[in-house]
C-alpha positions as CSV (number, residue, x, y, z in Angstrom):
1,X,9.2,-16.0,-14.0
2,X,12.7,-15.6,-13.2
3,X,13.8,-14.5,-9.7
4,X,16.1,-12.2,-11.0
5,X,13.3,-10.1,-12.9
6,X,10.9,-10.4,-10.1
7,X,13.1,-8.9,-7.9
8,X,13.8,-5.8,-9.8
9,X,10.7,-4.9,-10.7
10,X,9.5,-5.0,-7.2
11,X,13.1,-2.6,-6.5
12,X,11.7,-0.4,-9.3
13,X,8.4,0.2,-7.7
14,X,9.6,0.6,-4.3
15,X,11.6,3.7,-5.5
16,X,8.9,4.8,-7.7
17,X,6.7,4.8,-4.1
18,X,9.6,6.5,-2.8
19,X,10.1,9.5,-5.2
20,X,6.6,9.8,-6.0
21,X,5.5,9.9,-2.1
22,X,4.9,13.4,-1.8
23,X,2.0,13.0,-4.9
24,X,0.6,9.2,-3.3
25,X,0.4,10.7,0.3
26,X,-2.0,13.1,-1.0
27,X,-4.6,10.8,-2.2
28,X,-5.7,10.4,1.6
29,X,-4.9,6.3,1.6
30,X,-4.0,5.3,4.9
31,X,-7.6,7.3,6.7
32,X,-10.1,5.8,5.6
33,X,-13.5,5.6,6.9
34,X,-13.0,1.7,8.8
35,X,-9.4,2.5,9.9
36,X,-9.2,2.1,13.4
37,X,-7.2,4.8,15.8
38,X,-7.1,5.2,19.2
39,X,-5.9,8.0,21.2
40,X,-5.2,7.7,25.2
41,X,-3.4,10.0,26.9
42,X,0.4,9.4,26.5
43,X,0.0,6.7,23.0
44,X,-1.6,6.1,20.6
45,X,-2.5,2.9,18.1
46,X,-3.2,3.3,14.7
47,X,-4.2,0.2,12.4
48,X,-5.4,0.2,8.7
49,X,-7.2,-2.6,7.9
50,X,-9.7,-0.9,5.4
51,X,-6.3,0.4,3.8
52,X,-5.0,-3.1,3.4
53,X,-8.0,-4.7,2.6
54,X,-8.1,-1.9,-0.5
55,X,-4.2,-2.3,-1.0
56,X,-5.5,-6.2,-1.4
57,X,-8.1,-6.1,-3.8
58,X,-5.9,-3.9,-6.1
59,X,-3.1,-5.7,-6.1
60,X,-5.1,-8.9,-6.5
61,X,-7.1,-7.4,-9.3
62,X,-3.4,-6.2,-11.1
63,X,-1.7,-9.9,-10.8
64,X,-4.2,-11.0,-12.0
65,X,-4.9,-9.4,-15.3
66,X,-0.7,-9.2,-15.8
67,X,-1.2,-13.2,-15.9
68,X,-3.6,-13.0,-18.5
């Protein structure tokens, strides 16, 4: 695949993300059950890794069947 196409099409759906934000923040993605937060007085630490680890599988599962 050319570099050139690559590149755009990952431009294209980073402003798709971008206009469509309002709509995908919505869906709750980003607090799921697994998540870990912690609050202490004065800061706080937020990590998704049950968000990434979905994020991971879809996009794994989507590559792969565009290869197909």
């Amino acid at each position: 695949m050319d570099i050139r196409r690559l590149l755009i099409v990952v431009g294209a759906l980073i402003l798709a993300a971008g206009v469509f934000w309002p709509w995908i923040a919505r869906l709750g993605l980003g607090r799921l059950p697994g998540d870990i937060a912690v609050q202490r007085p004065g800061s706080s630490f937020y990590f998704p890794i049950v968000s990434c680890l979905v994020v991971s599988v879809v996009l794994t599962l989507l590559f792969w069947l565009f290869r197909k």
